[in-house]
C-alpha positions as CSV (number, residue, x, y, z in Angstrom):
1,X,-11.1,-25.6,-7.7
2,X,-10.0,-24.6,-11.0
3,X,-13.3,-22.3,-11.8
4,X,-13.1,-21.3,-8.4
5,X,-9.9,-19.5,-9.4
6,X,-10.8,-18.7,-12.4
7,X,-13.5,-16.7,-10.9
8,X,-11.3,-15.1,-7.8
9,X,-9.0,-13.9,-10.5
10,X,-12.0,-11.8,-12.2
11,X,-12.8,-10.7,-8.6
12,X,-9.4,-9.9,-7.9
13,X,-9.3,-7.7,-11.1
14,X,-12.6,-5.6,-9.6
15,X,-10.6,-4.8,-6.6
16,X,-7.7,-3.5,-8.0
17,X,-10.2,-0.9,-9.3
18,X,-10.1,0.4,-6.2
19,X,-6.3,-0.1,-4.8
20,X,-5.3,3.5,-3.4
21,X,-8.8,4.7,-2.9
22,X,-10.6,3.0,-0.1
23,X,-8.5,3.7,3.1
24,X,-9.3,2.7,5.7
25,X,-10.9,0.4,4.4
26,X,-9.3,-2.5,2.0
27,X,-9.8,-3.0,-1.7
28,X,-12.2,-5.7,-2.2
29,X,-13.8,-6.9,-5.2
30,X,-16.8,-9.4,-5.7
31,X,-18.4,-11.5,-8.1
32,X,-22.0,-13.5,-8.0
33,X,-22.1,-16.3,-10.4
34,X,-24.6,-18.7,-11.7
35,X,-24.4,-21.9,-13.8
36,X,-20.7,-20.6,-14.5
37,X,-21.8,-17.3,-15.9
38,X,-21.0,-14.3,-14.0
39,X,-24.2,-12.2,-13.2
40,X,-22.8,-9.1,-11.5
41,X,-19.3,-7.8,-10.6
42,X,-19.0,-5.2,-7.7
43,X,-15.6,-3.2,-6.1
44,X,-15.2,-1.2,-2.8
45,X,-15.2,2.2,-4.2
46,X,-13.8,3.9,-0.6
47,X,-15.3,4.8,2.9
48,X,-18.4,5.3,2.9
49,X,-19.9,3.4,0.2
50,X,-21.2,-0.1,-0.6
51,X,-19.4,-2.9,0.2
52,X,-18.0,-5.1,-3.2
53,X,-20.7,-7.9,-2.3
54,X,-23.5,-5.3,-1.7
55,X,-22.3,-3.4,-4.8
56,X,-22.5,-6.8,-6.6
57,X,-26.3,-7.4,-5.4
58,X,-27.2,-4.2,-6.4
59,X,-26.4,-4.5,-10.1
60,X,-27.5,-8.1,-10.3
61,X,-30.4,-8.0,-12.8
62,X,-32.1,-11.0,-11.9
63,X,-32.6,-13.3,-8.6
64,X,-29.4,-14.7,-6.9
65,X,-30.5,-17.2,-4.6
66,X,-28.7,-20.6,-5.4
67,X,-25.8,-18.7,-6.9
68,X,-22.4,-18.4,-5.6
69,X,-20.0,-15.3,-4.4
70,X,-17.0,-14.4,-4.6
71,X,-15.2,-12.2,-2.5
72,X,-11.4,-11.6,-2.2
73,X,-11.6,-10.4,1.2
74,X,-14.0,-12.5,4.4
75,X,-17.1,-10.2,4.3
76,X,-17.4,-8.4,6.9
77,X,-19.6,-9.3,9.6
78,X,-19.7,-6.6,11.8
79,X,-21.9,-2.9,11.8
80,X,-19.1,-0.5,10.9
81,X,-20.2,2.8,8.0
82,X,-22.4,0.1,6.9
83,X,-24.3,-3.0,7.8
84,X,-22.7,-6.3,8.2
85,X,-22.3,-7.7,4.6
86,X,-22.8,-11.6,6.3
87,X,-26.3,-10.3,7.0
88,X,-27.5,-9.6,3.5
89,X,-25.4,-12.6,2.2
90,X,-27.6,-14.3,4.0
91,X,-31.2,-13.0,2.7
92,X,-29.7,-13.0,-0.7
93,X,-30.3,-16.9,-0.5
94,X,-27.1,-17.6,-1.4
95,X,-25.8,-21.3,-1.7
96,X,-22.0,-21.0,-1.5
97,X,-19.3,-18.4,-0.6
98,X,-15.8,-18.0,-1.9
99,X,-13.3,-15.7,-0.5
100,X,-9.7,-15.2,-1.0
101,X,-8.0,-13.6,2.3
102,X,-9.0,-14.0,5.9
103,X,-9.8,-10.8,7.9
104,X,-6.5,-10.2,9.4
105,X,-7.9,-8.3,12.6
106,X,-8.0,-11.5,15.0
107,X,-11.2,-9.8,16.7
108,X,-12.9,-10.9,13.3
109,X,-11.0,-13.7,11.3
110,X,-13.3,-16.4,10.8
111,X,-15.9,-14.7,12.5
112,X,-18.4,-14.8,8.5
113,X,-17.3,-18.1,8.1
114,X,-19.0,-19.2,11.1
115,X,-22.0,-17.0,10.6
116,X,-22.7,-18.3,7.0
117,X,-22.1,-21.8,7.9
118,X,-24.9,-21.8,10.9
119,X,-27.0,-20.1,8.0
120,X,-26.5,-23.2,5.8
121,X,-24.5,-21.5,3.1
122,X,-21.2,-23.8,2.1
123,X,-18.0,-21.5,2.4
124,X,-14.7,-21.9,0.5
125,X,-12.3,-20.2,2.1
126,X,-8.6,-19.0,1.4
127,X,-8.9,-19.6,-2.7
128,X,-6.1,-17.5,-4.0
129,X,-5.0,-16.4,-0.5
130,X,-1.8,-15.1,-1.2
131,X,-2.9,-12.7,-4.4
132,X,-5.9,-11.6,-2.5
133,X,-3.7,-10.7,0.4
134,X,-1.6,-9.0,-1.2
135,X,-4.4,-6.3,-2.9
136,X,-4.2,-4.7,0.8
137,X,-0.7,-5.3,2.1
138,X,-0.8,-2.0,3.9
139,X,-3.8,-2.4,5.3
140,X,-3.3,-5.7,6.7
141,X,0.1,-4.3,8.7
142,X,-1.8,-0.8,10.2
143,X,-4.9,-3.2,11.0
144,X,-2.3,-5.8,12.7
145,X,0.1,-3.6,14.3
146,X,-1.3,0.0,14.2
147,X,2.0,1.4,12.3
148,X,1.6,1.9,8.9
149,X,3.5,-0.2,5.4
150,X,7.2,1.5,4.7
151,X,8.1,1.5,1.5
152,X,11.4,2.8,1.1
153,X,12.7,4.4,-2.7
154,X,15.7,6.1,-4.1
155,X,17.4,7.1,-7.6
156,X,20.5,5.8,-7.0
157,X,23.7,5.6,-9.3
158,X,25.3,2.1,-10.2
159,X,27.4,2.8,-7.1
160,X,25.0,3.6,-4.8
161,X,24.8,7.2,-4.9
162,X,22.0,9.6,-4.6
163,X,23.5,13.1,-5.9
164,X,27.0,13.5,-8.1
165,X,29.7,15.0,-5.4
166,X,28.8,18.7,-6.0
167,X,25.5,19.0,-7.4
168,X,21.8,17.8,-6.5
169,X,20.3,17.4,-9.4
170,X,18.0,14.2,-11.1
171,X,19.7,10.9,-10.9
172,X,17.1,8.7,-12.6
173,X,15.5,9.5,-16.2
174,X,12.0,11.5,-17.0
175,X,10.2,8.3,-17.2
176,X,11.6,6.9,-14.0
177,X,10.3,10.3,-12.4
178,X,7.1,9.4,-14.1
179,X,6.6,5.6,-12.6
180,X,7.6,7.2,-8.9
181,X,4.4,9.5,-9.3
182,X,2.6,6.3,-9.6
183,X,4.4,4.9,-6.6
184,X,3.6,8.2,-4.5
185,X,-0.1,8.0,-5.7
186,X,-0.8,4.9,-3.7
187,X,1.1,6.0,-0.6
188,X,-1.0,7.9,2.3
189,X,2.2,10.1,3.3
190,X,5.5,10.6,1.3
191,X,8.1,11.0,4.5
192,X,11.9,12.8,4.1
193,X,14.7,14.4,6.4
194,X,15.1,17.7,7.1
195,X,18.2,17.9,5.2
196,X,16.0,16.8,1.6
197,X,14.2,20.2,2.4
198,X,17.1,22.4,3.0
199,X,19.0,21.3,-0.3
200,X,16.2,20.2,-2.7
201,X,13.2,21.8,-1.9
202,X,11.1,19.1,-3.1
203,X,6.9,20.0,-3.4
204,X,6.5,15.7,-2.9
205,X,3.3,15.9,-4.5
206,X,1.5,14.2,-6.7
207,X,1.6,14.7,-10.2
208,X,0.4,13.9,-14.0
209,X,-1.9,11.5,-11.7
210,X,-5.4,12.1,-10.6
211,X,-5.9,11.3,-6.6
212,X,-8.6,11.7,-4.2
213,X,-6.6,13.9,-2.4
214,X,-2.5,14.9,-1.9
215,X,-0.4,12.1,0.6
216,X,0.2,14.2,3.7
217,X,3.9,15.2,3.5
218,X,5.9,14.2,6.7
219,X,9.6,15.8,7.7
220,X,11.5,14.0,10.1
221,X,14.2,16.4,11.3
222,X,16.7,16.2,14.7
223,X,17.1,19.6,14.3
224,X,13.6,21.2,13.3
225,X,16.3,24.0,11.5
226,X,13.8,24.3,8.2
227,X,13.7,27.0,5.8
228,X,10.2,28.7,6.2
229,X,10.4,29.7,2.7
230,X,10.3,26.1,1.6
231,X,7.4,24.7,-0.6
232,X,5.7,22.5,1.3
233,X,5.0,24.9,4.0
234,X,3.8,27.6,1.9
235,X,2.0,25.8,-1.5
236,X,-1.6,25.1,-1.8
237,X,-1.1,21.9,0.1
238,X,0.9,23.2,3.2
239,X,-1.9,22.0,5.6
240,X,-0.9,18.5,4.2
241,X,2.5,19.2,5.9
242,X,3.7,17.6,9.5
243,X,7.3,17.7,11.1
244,X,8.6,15.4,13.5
245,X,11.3,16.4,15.7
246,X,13.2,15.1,18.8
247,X,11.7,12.0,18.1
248,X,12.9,8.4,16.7
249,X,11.7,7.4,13.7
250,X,9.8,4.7,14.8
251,X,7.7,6.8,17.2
252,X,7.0,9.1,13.9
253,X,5.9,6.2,11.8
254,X,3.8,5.4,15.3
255,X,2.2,8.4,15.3
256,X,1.5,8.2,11.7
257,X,-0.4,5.0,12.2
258,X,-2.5,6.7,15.2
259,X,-3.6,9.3,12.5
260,X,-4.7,6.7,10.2
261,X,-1.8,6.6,7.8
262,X,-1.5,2.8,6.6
263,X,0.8,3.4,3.9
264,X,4.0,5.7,4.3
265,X,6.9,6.2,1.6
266,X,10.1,7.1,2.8
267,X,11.8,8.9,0.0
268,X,14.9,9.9,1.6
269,X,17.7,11.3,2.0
270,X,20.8,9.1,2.8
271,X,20.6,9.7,6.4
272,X,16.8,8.9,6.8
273,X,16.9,5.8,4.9
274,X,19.8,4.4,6.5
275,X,17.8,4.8,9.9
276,X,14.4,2.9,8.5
277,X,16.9,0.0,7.4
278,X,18.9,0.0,11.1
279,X,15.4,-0.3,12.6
280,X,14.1,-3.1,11.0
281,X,11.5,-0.3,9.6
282,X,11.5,-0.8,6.1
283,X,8.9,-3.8,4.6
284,X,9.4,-2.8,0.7
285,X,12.1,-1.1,-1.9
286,X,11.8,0.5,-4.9
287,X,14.9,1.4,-6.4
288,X,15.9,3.3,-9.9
289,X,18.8,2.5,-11.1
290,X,20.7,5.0,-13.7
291,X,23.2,3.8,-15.7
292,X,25.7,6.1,-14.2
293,X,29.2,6.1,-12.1
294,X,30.1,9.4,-9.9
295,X,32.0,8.4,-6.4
296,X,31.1,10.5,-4.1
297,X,30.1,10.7,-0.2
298,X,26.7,10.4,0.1
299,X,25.3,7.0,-0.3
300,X,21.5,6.3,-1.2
301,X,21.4,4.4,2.0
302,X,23.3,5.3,5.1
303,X,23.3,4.8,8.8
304,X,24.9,2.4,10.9
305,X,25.0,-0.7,8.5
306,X,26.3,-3.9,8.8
307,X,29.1,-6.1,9.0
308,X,28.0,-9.0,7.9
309,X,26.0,-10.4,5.0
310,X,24.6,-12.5,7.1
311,X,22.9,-9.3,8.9
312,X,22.1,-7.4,5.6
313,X,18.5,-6.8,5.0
314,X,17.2,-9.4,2.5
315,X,14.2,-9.0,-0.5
316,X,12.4,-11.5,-2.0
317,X,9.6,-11.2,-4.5
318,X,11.9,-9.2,-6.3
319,X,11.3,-8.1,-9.8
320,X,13.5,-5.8,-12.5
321,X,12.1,-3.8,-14.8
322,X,13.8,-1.9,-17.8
323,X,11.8,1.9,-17.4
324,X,13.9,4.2,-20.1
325,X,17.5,4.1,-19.6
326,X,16.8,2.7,-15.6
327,X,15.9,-0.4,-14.0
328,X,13.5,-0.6,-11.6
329,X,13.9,-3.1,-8.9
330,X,11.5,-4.1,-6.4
331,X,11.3,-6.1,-3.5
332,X,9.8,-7.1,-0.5
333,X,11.6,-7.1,3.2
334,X,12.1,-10.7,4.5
335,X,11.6,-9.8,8.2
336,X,13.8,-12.0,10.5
């Protein structure tokens, strides 16, 4: 068990090559070994392309059969862009497969474990299962549920506010600003309110980061009153622009997931966040901290509340980390 981890770890570092790139398909990395030396290493590189095990075969240099493969995701077992990966697991000649995660669509889970046990190939399942879970946590939701991963981020001030009482300006430091792009960069669609695009005119692109392509930038407005003269509906990327009025926010993030989107960032403002939290909408936060105090009437997260810490949305998983003159915390949403 211990080399078996050993060896998901290294597999586990091949598919974070590929975290943010392979929707909709998960990030998945492989690794064959013999005699406890790795022969090949392989990662999903996006839609489209070879599979981490196939990618693994392919840049083996020698015979594989009697060797054993890693996998942090259940290969696939079904004829999708490409052919089943159980299929040539199983001409490889391959004496034993190790994956990390189960495939969380039920249609499937399981399914390659059977298939490569009826082919006499011993499988290890669930090594890891929690880390190699986690490589696709947005993926796993859409491919449950159909609506996509919310993770919900603000700059706020020690007491909770997003903008000083009479000014919108920057709340959180240059660098903060620079770790958000990384945030955005993973995240299919960056979503705001309508009154974010009134008063800030934000582009919500990507930048000082090189992606495939820009997150599609969603408005959720009750009013649909939006400046035509504002960026996003006039830049380079204003086909990457989508506005949802006289709809809930849940139905938007629906319709999102319908489109594709696994991975949505709600960036805000007050009035937008505090509706994702009411609605039990929310499954991670990312908050910057600035080290300072201005009062002030508009909280980093409003809506409805509650009156009880008892009914106060929980994290766990939560980590702190010290980015310029910020903190950065992060957590995950303990769903009740």
């Amino acid at each position: 068990m211990e080399a078996d981890e050993q060896f998901m770890r290294e597999a586990i570092r091949e598919a974070r090559k590929g975290a943010g790139r392979t929707h909709p398909n998960p990030a998945v990395g492989a690794l064959i070994v013999s005699g406890g030396q790795i022969l090949a290493r392989g990662w999903h590189r996006g839609a489209g392309h070879f599979h981490a095990e196939i990618e693994a075969l392919r840049h083996a240099k020698r015979a594989v059969r009697g060797a054993t493969l890693y996998v942090t995701l259940e290969p696939c077992s079904t004829h999708g862009r490409t052919p089943p990966c159980t299929a040539s697991i199983v001409r490889a000649g391959f004496r034993r497969v190790v994956y990390g995660a189960t495939d969380p669509n039920p249609k499937h889970a399981g399914r390659a474990k059977e298939i490569l046990f009826r082919a006499g190939i011993e499988v290890c399942s669930g090594v890891l299962g929690v880390e190699c879970a986690a490589l696709n946590l947005a993926w796993n939701k859409w491919i449950r549920t159909g609506m996509p991963f919310v993770t919900a981020k603000a700059a706020m001030t020690l007491d909770g506010r997003i903008s000083p009482p009479h000014e919108s300006r920057w709340i959180s430091s240059e660098a903060s600003r620079r770790d958000a792009m990384k945030l955005r960069s993973r995240a299919q669609a960056i979503l705001v309110g309508g009154e974010t695009i009134r008063v800030d005119d934000p582009e919500l692109t990507v930048r000082g980061i090189k992606v495939r392509s820009q997150p599609l930038r969603v408005v959720w407005s009750k009013s649909g009153r939006l400046p035509p003269s504002a960026r996003i509906f006039i830049d380079e990327h204003k086909h990457r622009t989508v506005v949802f009025t006289n709809t809930s926010l849940r139905s938007a993030l629906r319709n999102l997931g319908r489109r594709g989107i696994a991975s949505v960032l709600v960036e805000g403002g007050g009035r937008v966040l505090g509706e994702a939290f009411d609605r039990n909408l929310v499954d991670e936060v990312q908050i910057y901290m600035a080290p300072l105090l201005t009062g002030g009437q508009v909280p980093a997260v409003g809506g409805v509340g509650t009156t009880s810490v008892a009914g106060a949305t929980q994290l766990g998983d939560v980590s702190f980390k010290r980015i310029g003159p910020d903190v950065r915390m992060t957590g995950r949403v303990i769903k009740k």
